[in-house]
C-alpha positions in Angstrom: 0.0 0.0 0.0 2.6 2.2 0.9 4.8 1.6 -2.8 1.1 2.1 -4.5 0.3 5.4 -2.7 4.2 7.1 -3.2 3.7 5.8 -7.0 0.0 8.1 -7.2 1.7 11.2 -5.2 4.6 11.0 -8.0 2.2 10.3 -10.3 0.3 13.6 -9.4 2.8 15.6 -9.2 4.3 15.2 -12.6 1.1 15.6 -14.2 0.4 18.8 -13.0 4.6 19.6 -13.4 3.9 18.7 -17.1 0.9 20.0 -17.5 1.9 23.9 -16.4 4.6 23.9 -18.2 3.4 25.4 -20.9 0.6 27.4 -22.1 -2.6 25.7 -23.2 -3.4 25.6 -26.6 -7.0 26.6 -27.4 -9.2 25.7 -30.0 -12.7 26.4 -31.2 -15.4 25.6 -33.1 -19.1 24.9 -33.8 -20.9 21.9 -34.2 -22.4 22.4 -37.7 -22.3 25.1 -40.9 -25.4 25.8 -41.5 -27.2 28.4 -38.8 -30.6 29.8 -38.3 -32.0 32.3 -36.4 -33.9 31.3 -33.6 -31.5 27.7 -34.2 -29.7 26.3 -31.0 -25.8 25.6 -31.8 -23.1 24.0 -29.8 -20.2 26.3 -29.9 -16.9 24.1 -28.7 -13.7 25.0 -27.2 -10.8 22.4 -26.3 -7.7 23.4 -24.6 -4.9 20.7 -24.5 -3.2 21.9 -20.9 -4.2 23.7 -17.9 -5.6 27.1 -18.6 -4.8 29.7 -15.8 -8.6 30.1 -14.8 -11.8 29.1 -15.7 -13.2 31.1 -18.7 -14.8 34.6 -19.2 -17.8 33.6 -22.0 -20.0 36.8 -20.4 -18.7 38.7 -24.0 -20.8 36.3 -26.0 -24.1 36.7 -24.5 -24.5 40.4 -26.8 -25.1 38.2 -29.3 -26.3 35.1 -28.1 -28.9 34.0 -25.4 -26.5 31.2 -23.6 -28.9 28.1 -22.9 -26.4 25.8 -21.2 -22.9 25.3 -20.5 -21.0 22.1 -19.9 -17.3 21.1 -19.2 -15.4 17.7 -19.3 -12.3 16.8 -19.0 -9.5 13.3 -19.4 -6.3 12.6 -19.1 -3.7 10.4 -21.1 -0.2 9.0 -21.4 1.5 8.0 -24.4 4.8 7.1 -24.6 5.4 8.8 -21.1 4.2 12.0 -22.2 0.7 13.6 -20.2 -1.9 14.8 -21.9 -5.1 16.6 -20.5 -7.5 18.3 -22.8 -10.6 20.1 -21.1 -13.8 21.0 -22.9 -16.3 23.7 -22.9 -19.1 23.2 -24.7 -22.0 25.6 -25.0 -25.8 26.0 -26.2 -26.1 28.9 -28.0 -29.2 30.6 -29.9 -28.7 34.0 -31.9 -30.1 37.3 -31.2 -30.6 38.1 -35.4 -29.6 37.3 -38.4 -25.9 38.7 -39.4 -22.2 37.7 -39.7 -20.8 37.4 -36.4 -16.8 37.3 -35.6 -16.4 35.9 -31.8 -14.6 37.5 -29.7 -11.2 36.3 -28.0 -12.2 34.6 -24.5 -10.0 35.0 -22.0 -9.1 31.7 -19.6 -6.3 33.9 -17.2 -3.2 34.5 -19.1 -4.9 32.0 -21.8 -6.8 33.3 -24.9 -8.7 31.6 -27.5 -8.9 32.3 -31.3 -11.6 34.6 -32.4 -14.1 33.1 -34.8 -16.3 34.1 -37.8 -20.4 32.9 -37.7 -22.7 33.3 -40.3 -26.2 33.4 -39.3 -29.0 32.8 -41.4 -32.5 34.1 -41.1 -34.7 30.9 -40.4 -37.9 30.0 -42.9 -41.3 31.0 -42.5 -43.8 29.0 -39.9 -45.0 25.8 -40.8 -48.3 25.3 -42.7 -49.4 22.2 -41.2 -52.5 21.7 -39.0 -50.6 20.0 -36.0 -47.5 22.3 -35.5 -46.5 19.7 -33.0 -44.5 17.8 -35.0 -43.9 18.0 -38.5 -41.4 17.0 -41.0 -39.2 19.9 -44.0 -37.3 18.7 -46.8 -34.9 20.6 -49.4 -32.6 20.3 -51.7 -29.3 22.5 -52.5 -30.1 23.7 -56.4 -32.9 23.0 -58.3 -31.6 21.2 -60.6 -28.3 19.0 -61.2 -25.9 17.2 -64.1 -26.4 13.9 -64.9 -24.0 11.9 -62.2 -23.7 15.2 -60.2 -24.4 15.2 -56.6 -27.2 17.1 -54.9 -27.8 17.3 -51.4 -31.3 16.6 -49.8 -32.1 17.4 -46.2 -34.9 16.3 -44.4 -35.5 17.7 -40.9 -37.7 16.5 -38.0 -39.4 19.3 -35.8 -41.2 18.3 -32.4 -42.2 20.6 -29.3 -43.1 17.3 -27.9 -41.9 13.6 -26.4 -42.2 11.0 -28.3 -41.1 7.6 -28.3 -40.9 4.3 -30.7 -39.9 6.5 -33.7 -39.0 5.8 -37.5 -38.0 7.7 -40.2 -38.4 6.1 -44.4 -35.4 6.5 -46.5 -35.5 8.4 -49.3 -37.5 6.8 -52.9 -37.0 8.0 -56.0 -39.2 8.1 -59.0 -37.0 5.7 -60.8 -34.2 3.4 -59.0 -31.5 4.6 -61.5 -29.6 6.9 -59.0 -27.1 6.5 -56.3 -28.6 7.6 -52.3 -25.5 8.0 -49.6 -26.4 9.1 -46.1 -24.1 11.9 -44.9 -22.4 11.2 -41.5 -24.7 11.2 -38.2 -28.1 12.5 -37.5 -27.9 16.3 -36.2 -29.4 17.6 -33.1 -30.6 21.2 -31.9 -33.0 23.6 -31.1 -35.4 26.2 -32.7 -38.4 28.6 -32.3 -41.0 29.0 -35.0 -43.8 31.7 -33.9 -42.8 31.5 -30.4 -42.8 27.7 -30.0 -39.9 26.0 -28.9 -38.8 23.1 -31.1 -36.2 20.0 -30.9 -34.9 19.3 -34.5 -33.0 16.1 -35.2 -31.5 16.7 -39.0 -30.5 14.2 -41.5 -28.3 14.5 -44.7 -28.7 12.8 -48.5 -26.2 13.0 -51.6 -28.2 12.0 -53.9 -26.6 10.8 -58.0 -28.8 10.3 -60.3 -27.5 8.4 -63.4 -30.1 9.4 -66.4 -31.2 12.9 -67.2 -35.0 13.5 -67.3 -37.3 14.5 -64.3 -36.4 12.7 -61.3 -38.9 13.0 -57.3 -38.5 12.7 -54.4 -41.2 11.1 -52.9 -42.4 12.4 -49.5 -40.9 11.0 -46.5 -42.8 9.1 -43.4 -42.5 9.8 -39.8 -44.3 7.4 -37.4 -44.0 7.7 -34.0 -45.6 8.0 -30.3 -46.5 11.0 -28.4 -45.9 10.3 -25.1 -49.4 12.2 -23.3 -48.3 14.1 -20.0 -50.0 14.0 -16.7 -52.1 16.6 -15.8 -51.7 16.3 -12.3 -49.7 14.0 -10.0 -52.8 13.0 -8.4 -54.3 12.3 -11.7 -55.1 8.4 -11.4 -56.1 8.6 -15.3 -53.1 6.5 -16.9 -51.2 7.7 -19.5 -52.6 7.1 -23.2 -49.7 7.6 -25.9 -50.9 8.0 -29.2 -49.5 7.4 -32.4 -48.7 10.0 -35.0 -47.9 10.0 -38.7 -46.6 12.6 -40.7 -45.6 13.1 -44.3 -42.8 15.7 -45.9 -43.5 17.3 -49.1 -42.5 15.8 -52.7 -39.8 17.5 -54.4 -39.4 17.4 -57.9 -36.1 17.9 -60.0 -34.1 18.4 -63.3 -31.6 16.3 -64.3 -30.0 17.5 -66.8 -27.7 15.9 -69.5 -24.2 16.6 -70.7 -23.4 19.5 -71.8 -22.6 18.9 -75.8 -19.3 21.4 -74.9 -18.1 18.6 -73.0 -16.3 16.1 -75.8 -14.3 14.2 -73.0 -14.7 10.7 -72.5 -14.7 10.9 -69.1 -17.7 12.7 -67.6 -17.0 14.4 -64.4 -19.0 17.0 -62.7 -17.8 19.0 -60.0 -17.6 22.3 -58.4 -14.1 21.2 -57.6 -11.1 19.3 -58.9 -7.5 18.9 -57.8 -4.8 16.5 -59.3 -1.7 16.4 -56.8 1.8 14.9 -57.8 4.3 14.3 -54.8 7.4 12.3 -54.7 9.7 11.2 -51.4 11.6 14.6 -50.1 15.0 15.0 -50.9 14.5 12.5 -53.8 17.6 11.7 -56.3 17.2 10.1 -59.5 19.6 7.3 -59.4 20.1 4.7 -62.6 18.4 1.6 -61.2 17.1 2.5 -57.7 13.7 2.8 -57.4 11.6 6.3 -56.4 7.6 5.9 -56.1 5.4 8.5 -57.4 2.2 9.4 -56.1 -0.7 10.5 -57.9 -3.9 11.9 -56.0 -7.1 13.3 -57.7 -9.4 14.7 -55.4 -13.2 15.8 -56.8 -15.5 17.7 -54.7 -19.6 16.0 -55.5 -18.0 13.0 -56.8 -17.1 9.6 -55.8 -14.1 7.2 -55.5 -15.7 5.2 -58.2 -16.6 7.7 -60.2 -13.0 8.7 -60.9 -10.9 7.4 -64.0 -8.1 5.9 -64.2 -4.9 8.3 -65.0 -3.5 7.6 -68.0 0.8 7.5 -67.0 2.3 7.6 -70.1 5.5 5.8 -71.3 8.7 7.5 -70.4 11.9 7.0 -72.8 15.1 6.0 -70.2 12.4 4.9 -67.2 10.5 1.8 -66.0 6.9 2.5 -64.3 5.2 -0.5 -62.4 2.1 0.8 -60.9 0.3 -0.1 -57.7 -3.0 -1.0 -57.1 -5.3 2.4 -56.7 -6.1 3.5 -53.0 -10.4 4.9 -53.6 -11.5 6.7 -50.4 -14.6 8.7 -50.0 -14.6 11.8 -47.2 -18.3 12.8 -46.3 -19.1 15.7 -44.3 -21.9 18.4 -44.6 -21.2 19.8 -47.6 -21.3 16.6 -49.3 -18.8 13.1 -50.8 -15.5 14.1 -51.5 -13.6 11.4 -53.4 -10.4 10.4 -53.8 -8.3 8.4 -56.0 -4.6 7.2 -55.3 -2.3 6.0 -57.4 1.0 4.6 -56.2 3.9 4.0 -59.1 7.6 2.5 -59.1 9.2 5.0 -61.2 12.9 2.9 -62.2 15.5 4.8 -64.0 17.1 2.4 -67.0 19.6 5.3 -68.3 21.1 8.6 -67.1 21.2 12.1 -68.4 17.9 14.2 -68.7 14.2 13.2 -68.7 10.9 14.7 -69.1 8.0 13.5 -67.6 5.3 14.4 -69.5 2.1 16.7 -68.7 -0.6 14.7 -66.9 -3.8 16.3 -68.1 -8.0 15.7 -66.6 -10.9 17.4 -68.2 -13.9 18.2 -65.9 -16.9 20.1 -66.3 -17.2 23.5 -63.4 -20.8 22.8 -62.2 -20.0 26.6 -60.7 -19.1 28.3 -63.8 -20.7 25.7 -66.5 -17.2 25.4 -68.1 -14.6 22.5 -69.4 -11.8 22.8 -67.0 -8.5 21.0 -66.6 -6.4 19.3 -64.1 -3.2 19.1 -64.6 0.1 17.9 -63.1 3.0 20.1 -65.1 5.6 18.7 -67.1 8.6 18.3 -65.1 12.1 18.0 -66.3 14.4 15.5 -64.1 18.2 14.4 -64.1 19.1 10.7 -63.8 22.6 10.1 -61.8 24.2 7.5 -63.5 24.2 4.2 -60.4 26.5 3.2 -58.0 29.9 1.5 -59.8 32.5 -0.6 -57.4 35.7 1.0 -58.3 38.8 -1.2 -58.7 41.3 1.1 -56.5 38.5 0.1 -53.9 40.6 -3.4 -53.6 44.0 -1.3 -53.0 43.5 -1.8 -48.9 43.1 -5.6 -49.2 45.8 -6.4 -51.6 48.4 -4.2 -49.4 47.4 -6.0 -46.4 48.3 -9.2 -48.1 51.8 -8.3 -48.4 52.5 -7.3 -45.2 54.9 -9.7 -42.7 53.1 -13.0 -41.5 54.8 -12.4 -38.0 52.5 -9.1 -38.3 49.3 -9.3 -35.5 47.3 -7.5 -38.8 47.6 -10.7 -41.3 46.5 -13.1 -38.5 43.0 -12.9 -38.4 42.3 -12.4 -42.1 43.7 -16.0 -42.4 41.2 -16.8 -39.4 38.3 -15.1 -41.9 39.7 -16.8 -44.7 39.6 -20.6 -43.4 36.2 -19.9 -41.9 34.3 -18.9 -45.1 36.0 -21.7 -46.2 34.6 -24.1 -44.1 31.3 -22.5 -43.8 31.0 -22.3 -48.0 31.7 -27.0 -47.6 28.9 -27.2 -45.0 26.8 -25.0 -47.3 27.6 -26.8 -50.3 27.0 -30.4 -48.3 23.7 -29.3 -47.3 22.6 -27.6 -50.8 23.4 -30.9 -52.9 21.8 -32.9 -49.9 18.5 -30.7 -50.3 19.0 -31.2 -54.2 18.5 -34.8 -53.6 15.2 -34.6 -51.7 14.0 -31.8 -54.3 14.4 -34.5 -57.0 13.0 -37.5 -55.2 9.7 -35.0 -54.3 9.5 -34.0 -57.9 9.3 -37.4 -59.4 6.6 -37.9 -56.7 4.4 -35.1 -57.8 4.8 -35.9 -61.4 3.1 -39.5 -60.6 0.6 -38.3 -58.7 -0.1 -35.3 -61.2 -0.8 -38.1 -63.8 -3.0 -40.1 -61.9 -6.8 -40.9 -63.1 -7.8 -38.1 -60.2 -6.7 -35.0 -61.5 -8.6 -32.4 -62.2 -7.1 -31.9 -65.9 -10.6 -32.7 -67.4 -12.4 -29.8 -65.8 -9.4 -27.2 -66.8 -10.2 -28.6 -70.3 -13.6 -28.4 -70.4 -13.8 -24.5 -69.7 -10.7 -24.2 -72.4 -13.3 -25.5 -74.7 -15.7 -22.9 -73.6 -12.7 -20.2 -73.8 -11.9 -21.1 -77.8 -15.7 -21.3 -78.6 -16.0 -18.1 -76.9 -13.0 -16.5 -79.0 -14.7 -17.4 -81.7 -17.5 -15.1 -81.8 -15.8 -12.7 -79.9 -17.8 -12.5 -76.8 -15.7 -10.3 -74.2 -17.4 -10.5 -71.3 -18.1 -14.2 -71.8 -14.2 -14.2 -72.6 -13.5 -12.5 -69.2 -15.4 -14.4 -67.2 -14.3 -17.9 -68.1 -10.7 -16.9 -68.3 -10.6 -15.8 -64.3 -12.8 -19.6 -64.0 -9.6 -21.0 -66.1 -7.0 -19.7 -63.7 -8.5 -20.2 -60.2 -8.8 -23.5 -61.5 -5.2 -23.8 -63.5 -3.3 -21.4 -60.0 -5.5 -23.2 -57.2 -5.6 -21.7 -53.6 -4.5 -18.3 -55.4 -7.4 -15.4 -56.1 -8.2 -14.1 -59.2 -11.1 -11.1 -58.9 -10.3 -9.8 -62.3 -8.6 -9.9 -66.0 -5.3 -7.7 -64.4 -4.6 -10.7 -61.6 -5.3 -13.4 -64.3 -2.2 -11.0 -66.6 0.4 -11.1 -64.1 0.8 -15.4 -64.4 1.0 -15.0 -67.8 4.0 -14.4 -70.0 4.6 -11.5 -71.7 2.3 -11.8 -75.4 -0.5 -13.6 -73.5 -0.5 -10.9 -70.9 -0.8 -8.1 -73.2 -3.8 -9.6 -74.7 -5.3 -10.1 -71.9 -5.1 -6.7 -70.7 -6.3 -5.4 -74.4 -9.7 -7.3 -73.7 -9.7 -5.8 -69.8 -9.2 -2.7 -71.6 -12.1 -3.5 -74.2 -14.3 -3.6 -71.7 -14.8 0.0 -70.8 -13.9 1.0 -74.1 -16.6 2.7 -76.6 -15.7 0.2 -79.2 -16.3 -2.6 -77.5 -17.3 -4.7 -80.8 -14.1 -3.6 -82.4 -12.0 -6.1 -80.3 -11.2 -9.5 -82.1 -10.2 -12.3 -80.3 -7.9 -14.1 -82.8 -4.5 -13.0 -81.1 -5.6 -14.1 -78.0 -7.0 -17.9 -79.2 -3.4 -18.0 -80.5 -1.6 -17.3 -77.4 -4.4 -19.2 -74.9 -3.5 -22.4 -77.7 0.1 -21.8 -77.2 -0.2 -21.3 -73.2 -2.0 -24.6 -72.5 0.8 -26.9 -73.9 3.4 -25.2 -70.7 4.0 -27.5 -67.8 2.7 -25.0 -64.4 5.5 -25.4 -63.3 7.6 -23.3 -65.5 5.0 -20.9 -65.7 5.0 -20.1 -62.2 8.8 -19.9 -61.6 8.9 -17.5 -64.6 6.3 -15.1 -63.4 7.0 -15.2 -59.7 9.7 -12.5 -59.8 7.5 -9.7 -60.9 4.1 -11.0 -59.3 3.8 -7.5 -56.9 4.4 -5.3 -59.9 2.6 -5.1 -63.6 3.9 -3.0 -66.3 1.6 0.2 -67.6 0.2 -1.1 -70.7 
């Protein structure tokens, strides 16, 4: 007991050491973007440290009626270091309408940041009958693009409890069009004609994928009102009852793309950004690989949605491309997504190379014009690689001819007669493994041969493959060539056309990835299939074995086609 309590009095003691030691750091923010008047908001300041004293907020309440104010607090350790953050956290509802900038708040010696708020002046009353609880949906723009995002809100108002609540997700008038819920429900507080209300607000990006006239049919609410006692003598028990409301339809355009817009690649945004970065202090050495990274970031767009870049080939360099990293942000304002692309960029010669411009077309839902991302050209020098120079050897052959009485020629002899013992117990053991390498391989091949095999089901979908070549069916094509090689590699996976490429040798490969590329071509019916009958016709008659060892090397990495 005694060890345990001197370990929390040290314990103490450093922690508030550490944490006066310097002066908090203050931060602050609000809980959402998008303000009302008459709207509660949570305005949020964190301080990592101890402030000198508890905070002033008394300059906020000129423009704001303060409804409640909480504070919480934690501590951590990581890697020996202590950490305490404290937070304030307060219910605010605004005066009037206007653009507000916050005023510094003093905590002692301590200050926060000051901080710009828009208010905005909040809609007109409801026109239901029961004002009790009712149900408001919008949408950002009237219309939207083709494959453009628009952002539907539906909000909940009550001025009452209620209890065993749902809320329908949203239908459209036809199913062709992507719906992604944005992050978590929002809760706060507003007035409409001198009613109190609790809103809990919910967020939509909404695709759609044709153009035309697209609805939004009316969303349901169903839910209990939980009936209040009039009295607490009141013997009468409580009678709940159940309420069901409706919001409004809401009708849109979709329009189609604009015939400005000759790109292959449709992508509308309010925002596009393509981002090239490479390791920091990076040298261009002959050989020695650098890897390139390619981000395209698209405001109203997803991962998904985003092409693939087209890296061009590069005179004197070798480029071996990752799989792409797709990641989708969400926050208020909408899907952000983002597309990665990780490349091996090898040097085969030195002297000077230019990379060339990387170029994206996308249509400005802002401005309604064709704009371009682009990565610069970028010129780049390529060291000639590391060389083992003979004088390099000058130290050891001096040493050699120095006296054998010498301390300094000793234990190079000692180096010298162990490697060459260790290199005959190596070699023992390689021929010995050799042996047994042989003996297992004459195994397999009887076994391989046996009546069990599963050679007549490999053959029976290369039957399928060649009939399918025939009349040039590429999907047919793709889909029985993956069934080939799980079947042909088993216990490996095979998800598309580029993991079947990277067993194959170098002319099969390519053809493969010519029909992968068919596939999301616009001349799909232009591919022909003959050059790949000949190759799959050529590939069957290799023994696996060979195959494998040939392609294992460069299995992590595919060439750019």
């Amino acid at each position: 007991m005694v060890k345990k309590f001197l370990f929390l009095s040290v314990f103490t003691i450093l922690s508030l050491f550490v944490s006066h030691a310097s002066a908090a750091d203050i931060r602050v923010f609000v809980d959402r973007q998008n303000i009302t008047t008459n709207e509660s908001f949570n305005l949020v300041f964190e301080a990592d440290g101890t402030v000198d004293a508890e905070p002033d907020f008394s300059p906020l309440s000129v423009y704001f009626d303060i409804l409640n104010k909480s504070q919480s607090s934690n501590m951590t350790i990581i890697n020996g270091n202590f950490n305490r953050k404290t937070v304030w956290t307060l219910v605010l509802l605004a005066k009037q309408a206007g653009n507000y900038s916050l005023p510094s708040i003093d905590f002692g010696n301590d200050k926060s940041p000051g901080l710009n708020i828009k208010i905005q002046k909040s809609s007109a009353s409801p026109s239901a009958a029961d004002k009790n609880l009712f149900l408001e949906a919008e949408i950002d723009q009237p219309s939207v693009y083709v494959q453009a995002q628009l952002i539907y809100t539906v909000k909940l108002f009550r001025s009452v409890d209620i209890q065993n609540a749902s809320l329908t997700e949203p239908e459209l008038s036809h199913a062709d069009a992507i719906v992604e819920k944005l992050g978590e429900d929002k809760r706060y507080q507003t007035t409409r004609d001198g009613v109190r209300f609790v809103v809990i607000e919910r967020r939509y990006a909404i695709f759609p994928q044709q153009s035309g006239s697209l609805s939004i049919k009316p969303l349901e609410f169903n839910g209990q009102i939980v009936a209040q006692r009039r009295s607490f003598f009141d013997s009468i028990p409580f009678s709940n009852s159940t309420k069901r409301v409706y919001s409004k339809q809401i009708d849109i355009e979709v329009k189609p793309v604009p015939a400005l817009f000759k790109n292959k690649n449709w992508l509308p945004s309010s925002q596009i950004k393509l981002v090239d970065e490479w390791p920091d202090n990076t040298e261009f050495k002959v050989g020695e690989p650098v890897t390139r990274t390619i981000t395209l970031m698209a405001n109203g767009l997803t991962a998904a949605q985003l092409p693939v870049m087209a890296i061009k080939d590069i005179e004197g360099v070798k480029q071996y491309p990752d799989q792409p990293s797709l990641n989708d942000t969400k926050d208020d304002l909408g899907i952000t997504g983002i597309r990665q692309e990780k490349i091996a960029f090898i040097p085969t010669r030195s002297g000077s190379v230019t990379l060339p411009e990387l170029s994206i077309a996308w249509w400005n839902t802002l401005t309604e014009k064709v704009e371009y991302a682009r990565i610069a050209a970028k010129q780049i020098t390529i060291k000639a690689g590391a060389t083992v120079s003979s004088t390099a050897q000058a130290p050891a052959l001096a040493a050699s001819k120095t006296p054998a009485s010498t301390s300094s020629t000793a234990i190079p002899q000692q180096t010298t007669n162990f490697w060459f013992y260790s290199s005959l117990v190596l070699l023992i053991v390689w021929l010995t493994t050799l042996y047994f390498l042989l003996t297992l391989k004459r195994h397999t091949s009887v076994v391989t041969n046996s009546p069990s095999t599963t050679k007549p089901v490999t053959k029976n979908i290369s039957k399928k493959i060649i009939s399918a070549c025939h009349v040039n069916n590429t999907e047919l094509c793709k889909s029985l060539l993956i069934e080939w090689a799980s079947q042909t590699w088993p216990g490996e996976s095979f998800s598309s056309l580029s993991d079947v490429a990277l067993k194959l040798d170098t002319d099969f490969a390519e053809q493969v990835r010519q029909l992968n590329r068919s596939l999301y071509s616009d001349h799909t019916n232009d591919w022909q299939a003959k050059e790949l009958l000949s190759c799959f016709e050529k590939f069957k008659g290799k023994p696996l074995a060979s195959v494998d060892s040939a392609t294992q090397t460069l299995k992590p990495l595919h060439k750019l086609a």
